[in-house]
C-alpha positions as CSV (number, residue, x, y, z in Angstrom):
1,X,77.0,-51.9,-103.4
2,X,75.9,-52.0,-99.7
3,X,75.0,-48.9,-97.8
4,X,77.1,-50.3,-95.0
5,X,80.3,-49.2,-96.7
6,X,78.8,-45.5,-96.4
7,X,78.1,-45.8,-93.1
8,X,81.4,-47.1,-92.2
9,X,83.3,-44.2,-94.3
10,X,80.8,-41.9,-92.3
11,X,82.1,-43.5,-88.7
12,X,85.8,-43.4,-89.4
13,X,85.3,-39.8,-90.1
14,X,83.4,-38.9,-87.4
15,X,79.9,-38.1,-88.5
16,X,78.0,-40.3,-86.2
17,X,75.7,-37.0,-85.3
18,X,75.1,-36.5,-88.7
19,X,71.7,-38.3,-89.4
20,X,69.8,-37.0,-86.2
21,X,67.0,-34.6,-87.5
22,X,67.6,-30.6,-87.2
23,X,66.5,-29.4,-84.0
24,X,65.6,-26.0,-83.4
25,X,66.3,-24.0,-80.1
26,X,62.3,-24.4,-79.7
27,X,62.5,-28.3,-80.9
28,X,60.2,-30.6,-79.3
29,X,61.7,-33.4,-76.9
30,X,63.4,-36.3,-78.4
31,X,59.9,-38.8,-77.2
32,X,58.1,-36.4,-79.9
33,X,60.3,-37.1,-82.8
34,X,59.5,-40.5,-84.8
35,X,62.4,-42.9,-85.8
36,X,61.5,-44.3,-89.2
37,X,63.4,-46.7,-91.7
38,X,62.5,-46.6,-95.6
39,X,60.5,-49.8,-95.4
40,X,58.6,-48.3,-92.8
41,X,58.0,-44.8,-94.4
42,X,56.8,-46.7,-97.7
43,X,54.4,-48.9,-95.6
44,X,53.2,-45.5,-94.0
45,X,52.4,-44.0,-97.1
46,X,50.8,-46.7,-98.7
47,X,48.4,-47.0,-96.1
48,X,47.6,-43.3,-95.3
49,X,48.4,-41.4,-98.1
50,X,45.2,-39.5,-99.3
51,X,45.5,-40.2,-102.7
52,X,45.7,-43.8,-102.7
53,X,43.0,-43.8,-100.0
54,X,40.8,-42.1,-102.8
55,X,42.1,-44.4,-105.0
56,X,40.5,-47.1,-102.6
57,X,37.5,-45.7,-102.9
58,X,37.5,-45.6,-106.6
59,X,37.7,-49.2,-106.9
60,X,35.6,-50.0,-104.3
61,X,33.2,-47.1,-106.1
62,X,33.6,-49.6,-109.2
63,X,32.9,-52.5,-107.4
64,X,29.7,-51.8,-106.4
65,X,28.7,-50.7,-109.9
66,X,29.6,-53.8,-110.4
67,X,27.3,-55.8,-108.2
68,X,24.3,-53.0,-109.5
69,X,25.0,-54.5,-113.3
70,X,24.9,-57.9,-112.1
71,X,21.6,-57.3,-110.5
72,X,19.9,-57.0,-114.7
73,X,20.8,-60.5,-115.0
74,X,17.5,-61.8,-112.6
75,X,14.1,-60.5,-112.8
76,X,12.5,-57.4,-111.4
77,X,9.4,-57.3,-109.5
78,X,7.8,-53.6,-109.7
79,X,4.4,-52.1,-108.4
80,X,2.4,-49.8,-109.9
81,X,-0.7,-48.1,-108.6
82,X,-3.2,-45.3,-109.9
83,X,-5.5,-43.2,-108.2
84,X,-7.3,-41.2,-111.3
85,X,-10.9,-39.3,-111.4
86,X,-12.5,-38.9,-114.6
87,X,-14.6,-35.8,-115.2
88,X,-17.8,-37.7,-117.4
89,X,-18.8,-41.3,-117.7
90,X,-20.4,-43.2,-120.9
91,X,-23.9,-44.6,-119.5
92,X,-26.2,-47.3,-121.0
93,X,-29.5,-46.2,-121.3
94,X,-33.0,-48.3,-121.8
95,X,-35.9,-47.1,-122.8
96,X,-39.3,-48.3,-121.5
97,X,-40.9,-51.3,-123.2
98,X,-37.7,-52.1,-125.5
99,X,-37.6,-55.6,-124.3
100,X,-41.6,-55.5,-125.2
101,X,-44.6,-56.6,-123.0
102,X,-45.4,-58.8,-120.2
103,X,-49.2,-58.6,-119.7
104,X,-50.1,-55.7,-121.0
105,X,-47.1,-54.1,-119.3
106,X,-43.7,-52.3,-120.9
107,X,-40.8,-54.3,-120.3
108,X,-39.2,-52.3,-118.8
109,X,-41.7,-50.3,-117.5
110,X,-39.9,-47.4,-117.0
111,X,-36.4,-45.8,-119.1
112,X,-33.3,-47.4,-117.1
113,X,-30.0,-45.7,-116.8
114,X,-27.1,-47.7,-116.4
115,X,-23.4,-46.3,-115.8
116,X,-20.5,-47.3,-116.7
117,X,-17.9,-47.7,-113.9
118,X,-17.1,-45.0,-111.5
119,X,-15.6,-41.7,-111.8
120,X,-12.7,-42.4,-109.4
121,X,-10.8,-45.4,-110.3
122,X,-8.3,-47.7,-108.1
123,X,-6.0,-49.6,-109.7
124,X,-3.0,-51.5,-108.3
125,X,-0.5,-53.9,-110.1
126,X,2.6,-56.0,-109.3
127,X,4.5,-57.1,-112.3
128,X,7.9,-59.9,-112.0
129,X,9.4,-59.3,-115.4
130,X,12.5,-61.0,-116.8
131,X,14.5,-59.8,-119.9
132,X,15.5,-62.4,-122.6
133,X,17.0,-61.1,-125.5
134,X,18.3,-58.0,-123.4
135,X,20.7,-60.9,-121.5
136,X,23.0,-59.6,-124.1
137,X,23.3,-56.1,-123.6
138,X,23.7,-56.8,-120.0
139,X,26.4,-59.6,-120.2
140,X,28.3,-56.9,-122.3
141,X,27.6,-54.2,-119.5
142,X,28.9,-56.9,-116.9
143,X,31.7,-57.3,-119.0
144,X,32.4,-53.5,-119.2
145,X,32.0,-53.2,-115.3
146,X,34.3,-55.9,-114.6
147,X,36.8,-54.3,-116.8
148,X,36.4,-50.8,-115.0
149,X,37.3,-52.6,-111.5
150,X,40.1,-54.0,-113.0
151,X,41.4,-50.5,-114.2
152,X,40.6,-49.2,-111.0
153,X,42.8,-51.9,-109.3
154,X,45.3,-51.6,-111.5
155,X,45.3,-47.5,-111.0
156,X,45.6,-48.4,-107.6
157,X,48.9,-50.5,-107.8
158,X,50.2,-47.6,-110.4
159,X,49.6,-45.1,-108.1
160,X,51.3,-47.1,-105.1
161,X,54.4,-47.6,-107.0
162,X,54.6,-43.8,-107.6
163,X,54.1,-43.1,-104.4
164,X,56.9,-45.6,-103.5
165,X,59.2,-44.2,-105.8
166,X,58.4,-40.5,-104.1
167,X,59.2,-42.0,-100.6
168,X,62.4,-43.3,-101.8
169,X,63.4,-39.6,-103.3
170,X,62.3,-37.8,-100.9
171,X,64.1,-40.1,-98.2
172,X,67.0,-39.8,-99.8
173,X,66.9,-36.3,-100.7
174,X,66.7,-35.8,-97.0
175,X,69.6,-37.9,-96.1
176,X,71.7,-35.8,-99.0
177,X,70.8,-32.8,-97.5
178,X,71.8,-33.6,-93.8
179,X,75.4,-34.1,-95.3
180,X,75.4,-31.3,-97.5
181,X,74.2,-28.9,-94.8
182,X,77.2,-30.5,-92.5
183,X,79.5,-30.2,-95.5
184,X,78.9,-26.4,-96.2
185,X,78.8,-25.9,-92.0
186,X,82.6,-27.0,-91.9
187,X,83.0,-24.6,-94.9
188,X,81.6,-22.2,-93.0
189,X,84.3,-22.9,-90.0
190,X,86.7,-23.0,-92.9
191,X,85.9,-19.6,-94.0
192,X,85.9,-18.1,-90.6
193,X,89.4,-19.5,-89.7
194,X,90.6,-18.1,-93.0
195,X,89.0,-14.9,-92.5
196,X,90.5,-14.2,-88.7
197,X,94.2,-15.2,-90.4
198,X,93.7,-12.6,-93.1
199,X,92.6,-9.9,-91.0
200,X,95.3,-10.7,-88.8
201,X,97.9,-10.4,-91.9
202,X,96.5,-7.5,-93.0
203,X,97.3,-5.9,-89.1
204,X,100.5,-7.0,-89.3
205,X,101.2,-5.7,-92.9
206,X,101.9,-9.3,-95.0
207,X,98.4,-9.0,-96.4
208,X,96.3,-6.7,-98.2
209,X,93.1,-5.0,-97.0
210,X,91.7,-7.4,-99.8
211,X,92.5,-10.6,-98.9
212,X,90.5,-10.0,-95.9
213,X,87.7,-8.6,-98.0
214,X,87.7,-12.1,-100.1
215,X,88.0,-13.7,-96.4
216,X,84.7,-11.5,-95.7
217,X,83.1,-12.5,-98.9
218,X,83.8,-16.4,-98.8
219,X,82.3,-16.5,-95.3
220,X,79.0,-14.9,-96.2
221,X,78.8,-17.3,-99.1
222,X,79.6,-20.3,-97.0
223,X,76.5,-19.1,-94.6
224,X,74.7,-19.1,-97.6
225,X,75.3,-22.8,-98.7
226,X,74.0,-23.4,-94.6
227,X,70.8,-21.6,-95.1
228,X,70.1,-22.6,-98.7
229,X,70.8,-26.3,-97.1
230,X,68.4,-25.9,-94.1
231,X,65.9,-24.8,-96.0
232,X,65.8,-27.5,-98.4
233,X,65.7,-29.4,-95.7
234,X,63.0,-27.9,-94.6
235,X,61.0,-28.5,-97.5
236,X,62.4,-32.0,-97.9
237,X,60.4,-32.9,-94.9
238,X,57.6,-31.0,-95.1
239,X,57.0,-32.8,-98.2
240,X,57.7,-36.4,-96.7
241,X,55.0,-35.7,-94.0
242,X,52.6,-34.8,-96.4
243,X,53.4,-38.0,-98.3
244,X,53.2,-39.9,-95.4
245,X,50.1,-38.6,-94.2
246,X,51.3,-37.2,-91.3
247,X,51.5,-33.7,-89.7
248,X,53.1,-31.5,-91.3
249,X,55.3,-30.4,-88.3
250,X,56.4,-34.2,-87.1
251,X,60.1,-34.7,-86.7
252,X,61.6,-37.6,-88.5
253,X,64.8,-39.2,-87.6
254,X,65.4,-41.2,-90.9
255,X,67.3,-44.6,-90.7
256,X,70.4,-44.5,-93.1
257,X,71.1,-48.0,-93.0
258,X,68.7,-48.7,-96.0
259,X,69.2,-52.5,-97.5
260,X,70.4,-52.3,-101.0
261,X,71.4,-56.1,-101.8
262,X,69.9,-57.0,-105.0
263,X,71.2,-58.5,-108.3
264,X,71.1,-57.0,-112.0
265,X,69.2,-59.4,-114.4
266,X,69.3,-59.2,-118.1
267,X,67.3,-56.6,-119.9
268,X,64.8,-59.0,-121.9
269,X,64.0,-60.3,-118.7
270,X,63.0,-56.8,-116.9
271,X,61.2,-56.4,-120.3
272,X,59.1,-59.9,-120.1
273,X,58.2,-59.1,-116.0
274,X,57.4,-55.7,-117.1
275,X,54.6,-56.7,-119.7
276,X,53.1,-59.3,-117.5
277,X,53.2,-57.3,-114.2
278,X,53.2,-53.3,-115.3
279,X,50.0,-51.8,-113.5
280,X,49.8,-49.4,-116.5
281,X,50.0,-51.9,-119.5
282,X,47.8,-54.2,-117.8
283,X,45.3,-51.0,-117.1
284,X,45.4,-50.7,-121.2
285,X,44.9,-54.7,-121.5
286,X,41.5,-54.1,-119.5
287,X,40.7,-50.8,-121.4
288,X,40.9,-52.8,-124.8
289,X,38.9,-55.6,-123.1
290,X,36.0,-53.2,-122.0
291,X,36.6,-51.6,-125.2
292,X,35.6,-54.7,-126.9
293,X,32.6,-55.0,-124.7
294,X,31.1,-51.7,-125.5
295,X,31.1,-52.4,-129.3
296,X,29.4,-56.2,-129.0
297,X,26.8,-53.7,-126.6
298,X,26.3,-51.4,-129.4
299,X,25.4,-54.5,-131.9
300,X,23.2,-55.4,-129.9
301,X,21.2,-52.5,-129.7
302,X,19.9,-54.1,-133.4
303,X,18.3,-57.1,-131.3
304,X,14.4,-56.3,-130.3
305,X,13.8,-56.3,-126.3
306,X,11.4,-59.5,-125.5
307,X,10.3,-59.3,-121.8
308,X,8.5,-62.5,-120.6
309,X,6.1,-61.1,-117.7
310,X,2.9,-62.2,-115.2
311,X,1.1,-59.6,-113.2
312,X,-1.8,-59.8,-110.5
313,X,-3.6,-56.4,-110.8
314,X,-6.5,-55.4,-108.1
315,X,-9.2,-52.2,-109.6
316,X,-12.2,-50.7,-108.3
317,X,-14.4,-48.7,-110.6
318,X,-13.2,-50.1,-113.8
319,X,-16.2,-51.7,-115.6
320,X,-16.1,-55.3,-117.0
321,X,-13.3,-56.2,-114.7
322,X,-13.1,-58.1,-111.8
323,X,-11.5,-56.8,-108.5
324,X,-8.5,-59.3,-109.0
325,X,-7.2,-60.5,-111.7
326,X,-3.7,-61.9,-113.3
327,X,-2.1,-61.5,-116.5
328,X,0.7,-63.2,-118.1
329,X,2.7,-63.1,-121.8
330,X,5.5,-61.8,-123.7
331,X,5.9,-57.9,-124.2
332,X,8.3,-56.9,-127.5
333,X,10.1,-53.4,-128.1
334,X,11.7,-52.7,-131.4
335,X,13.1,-49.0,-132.4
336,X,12.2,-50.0,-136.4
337,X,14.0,-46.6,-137.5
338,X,16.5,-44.2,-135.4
339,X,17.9,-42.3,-138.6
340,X,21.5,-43.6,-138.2
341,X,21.9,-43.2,-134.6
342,X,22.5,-47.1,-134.0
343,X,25.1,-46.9,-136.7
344,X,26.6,-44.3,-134.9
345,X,26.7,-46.0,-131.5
346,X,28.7,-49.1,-133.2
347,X,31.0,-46.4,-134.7
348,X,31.6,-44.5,-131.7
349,X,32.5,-47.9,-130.0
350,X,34.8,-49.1,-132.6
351,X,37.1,-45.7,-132.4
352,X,37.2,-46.3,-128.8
353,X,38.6,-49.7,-129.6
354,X,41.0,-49.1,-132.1
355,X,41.9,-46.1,-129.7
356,X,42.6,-48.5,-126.7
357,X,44.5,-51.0,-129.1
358,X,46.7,-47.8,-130.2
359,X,47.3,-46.8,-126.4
360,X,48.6,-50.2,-125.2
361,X,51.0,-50.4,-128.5
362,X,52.0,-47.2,-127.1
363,X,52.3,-47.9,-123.4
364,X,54.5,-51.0,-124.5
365,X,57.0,-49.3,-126.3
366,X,57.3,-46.3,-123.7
367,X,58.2,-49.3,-120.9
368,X,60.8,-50.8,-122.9
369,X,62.3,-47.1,-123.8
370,X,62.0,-46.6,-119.7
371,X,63.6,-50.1,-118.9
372,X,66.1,-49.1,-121.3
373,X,66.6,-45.8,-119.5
374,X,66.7,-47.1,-116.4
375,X,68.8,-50.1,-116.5
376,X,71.5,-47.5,-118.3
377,X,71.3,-45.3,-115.6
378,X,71.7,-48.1,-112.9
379,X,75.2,-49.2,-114.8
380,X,76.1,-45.5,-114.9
381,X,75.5,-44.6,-111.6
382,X,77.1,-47.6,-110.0
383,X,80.2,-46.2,-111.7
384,X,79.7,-43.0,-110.2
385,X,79.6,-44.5,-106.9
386,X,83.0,-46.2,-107.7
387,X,84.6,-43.0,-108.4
388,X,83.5,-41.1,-105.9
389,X,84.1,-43.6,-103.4
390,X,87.8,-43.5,-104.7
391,X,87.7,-39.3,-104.1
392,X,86.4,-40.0,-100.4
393,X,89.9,-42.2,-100.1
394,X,91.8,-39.4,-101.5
395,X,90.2,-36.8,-99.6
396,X,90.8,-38.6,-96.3
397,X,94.5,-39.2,-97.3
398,X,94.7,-35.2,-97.9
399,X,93.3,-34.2,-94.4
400,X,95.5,-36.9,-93.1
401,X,98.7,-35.1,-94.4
402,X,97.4,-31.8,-93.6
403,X,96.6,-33.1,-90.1
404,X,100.2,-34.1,-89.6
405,X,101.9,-30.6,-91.3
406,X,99.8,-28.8,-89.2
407,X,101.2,-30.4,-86.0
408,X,104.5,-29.7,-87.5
409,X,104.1,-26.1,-88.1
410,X,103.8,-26.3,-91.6
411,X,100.3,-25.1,-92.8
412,X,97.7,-22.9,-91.3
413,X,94.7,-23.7,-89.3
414,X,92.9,-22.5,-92.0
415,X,94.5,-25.4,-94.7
416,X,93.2,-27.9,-92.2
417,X,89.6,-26.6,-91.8
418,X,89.6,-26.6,-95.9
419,X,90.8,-30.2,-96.2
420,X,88.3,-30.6,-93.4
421,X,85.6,-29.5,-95.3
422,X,87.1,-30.5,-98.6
423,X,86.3,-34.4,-96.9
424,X,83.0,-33.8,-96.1
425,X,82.4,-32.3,-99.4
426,X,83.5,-35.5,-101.3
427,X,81.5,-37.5,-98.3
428,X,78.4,-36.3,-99.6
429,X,79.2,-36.4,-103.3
430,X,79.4,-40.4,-102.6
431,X,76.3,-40.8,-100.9
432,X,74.2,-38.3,-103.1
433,X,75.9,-40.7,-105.7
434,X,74.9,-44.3,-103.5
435,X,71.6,-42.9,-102.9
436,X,71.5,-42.4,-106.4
437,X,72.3,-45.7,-107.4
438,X,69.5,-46.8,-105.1
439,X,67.1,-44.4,-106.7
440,X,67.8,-45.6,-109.9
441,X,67.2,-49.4,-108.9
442,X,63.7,-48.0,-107.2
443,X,63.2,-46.3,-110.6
444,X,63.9,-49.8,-112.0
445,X,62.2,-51.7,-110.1
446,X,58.8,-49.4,-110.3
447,X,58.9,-49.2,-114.3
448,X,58.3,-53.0,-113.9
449,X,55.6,-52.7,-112.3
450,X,57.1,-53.8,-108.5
451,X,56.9,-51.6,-105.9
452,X,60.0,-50.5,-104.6
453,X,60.5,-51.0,-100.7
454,X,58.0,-53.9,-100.3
């Protein structure tokens, strides 16, 4: 089905107007109102819309998480310096003549005091360490980090296929709505012609004072349909700017002629493309992945931490030490006894898997019941664009006839207004039901995991 064919049934019945924007009596100039086709209103949103720009951020937040886990893999060089003051000191004392005589003299010859140190001590150290056994925990927290980047990408390309899919209704919504509100305006003319011919029978006596009071009522309903229409469309684009990212007051002229060649494929196919390429399903792949991770991380929590380390330290005050000196060896941590909460830890992690392996079984089955869904709808509502394509021909054949009885004096004004209106009516039942047809594709196309309009 091509759009052209709309667009041609459109021409021939003289609603080449019909697709330029509302303009109020207070309406900008035409320079301020932005022509924009579907490819070019998904391509907007994709690059402006606020969610997806957070979205950005998210991954790029992940990223760099990333790159901070990565960093555990080399070693660390730290400082560490202490200023302290102690209150009392330990002192050596030697009492005179304990190492004897010399000549008749004590050695020494007099008690000697020695202390111990000072009483404010300096000391300054800077330590390279570099994990061994911990390499595990941290290739699993790499692991983990990598996974969360690729759920974040993959968020990303779910959330720009739903954003797609919300350009394409909205932009057709519009496009309905433009047609509907022309359709219930010659309804409207419709309704006032009727209305001045019954009031007019009634005057002359062939009618009763409540035909024109149905006349009265019609009308007023018909106005009705015209606001309720306008301000849909209102909200229609209202809604479109917002997705868009744009203010909230721009005019849109939307671009009917929207490309719809494309070719139906078999349903296994859809299904095969679907489990390869779905954003969501391949989110849940990554989940189960990081899943995984997390419980080889809590195992290892079992293996003791060996550090291999060298330090050069610098002190003043500290007795028995020189001012600079280096140390070097192996430092081991081992938790001997944590009452269960290891155990726990694994457990935890191995719910989270078996969660995550539940999730994607799920996600699987909920694509093939929406490819299903989908690809039944797309055969449905290419049928409904048959037979209301078939109502259009009928309709114009009816306004036709009633175009050449009325030159003949055969029908009212008021007959041709309603066949009139009657065409327009089944104009815009067969493009709400093309549009349709190319929602449903775009539904199609976005449960595989494609974004529709790129």
């Amino acid at each position: 089905m091509k759009l052209n064919s709309i667009l041609r049934v459109l021409a021939l019945s003289g609603v080449a107007g019909l697709w330029a924007p509302p303009q109020p009596a207070f309406a900008q100039p035409s320079k301020d109102v932005r022509r924009i086709t579907l490819s070019e209103a998904v391509h907007v949103a994709i690059s402006q819309n606020h969610a997806l720009k957070i979205a950005r951020l998210k991954v790029t937040e992940n990223e760099q998480k990333k790159a901070g886990q990565r960093s555990a893999y080399f070693p660390s060089i730290t400082n560490q310096s202490n200023l302290i003051h102690i209150t009392d000191l330990e002192n050596i004392g030697i009492p005179a003549g304990a190492f004897g005589t010399a000549g008749g003299s004590l050695v020494p010859s007099r008690g000697i005091i020695i202390p111990q140190g000072q009483k404010t001590l300096y000391s300054s150290g800077t330590q390279i360490s570099q994990p061994l056994t911990q390499l595990i925990r941290i290739h699993r927290a790499n692991q983990i980090a990598a996974a969360e980047v690729a759920v974040s990408r993959d968020d990303l390309k779910t959330a720009e296929t739903q954003v797609a899919l919300q350009v394409h209704t909205l932009y057709f919504g519009i496009l309905i709505a433009r047609l509907q509100k022309q359709a219930a305006e010659q309804q409207s003319t419709y309704a006032t012609e009727r209305l001045r011919e019954s009031e007019d029978d009634v005057r002359n006596g062939s009618a009763l004072t409540v035909a024109a009071i149905q006349g009265k009522a019609g009308l007023l309903e018909s106005r009705q349909s015209v606001l309720t229409a306008e301000l849909q469309l209102s909200d229609l684009n209202t809604e479109l700017n917002d997705l868009l990212g744009l203010p909230l007051d721009t005019q849109l002229d939307l671009d009917p002629a929207v490309p719809t060649s494309f070719e139906l494929r078999p349903r296994e196919e859809y299904l095969q493309t679907a489990w390869s390429e779905n954003p969501e399903i391949s989110a849940a792949e990554d989940t189960v992945r990081k899943a995984k991770a997390g419980v080889a991380a809590a195992k290892s929590a079992y293996i003791p931490d060996i550090t291999a380390y060298a330090r050069q330290s610098y002190q003043d005050g500290v007795p028995f030490l020189v001012r600079n000196f280096g140390t070097f060896g192996i430092a081991l941590n081992y938790e001997v006894f944590d009452f269960g909460k290891r155990r726990a830890g694994v457990r935890e992690r191995e719910a989270q898997l078996a969660q995550a392996e539940e999730n994607l079984k799920r996600l699987k089955d909920q694509v093939a019941v929406g490819i299903e869904t989908d690809y039944n709808k797309v055969e449905r509502t290419r049928s409904m664009v048959e037979v209301a394509n078939q109502v259009v021909k009928l309709r114009q054949e009816s306004e036709r006839l009633a175009q050449n009885q009325l030159r003949e004096g055969i029908i009212l004004v008021s007959d041709r207004r309603q066949s009139t209106a009657a065409t327009y009516k089944a104009q815009a039942d067969y493009l709400q039901a093309s549009l349709g047809y190319l929602l449903a594709w775009a539904e199609l196309e976005q449960v595989v995991g494609h974004t529709p309009g790129l």
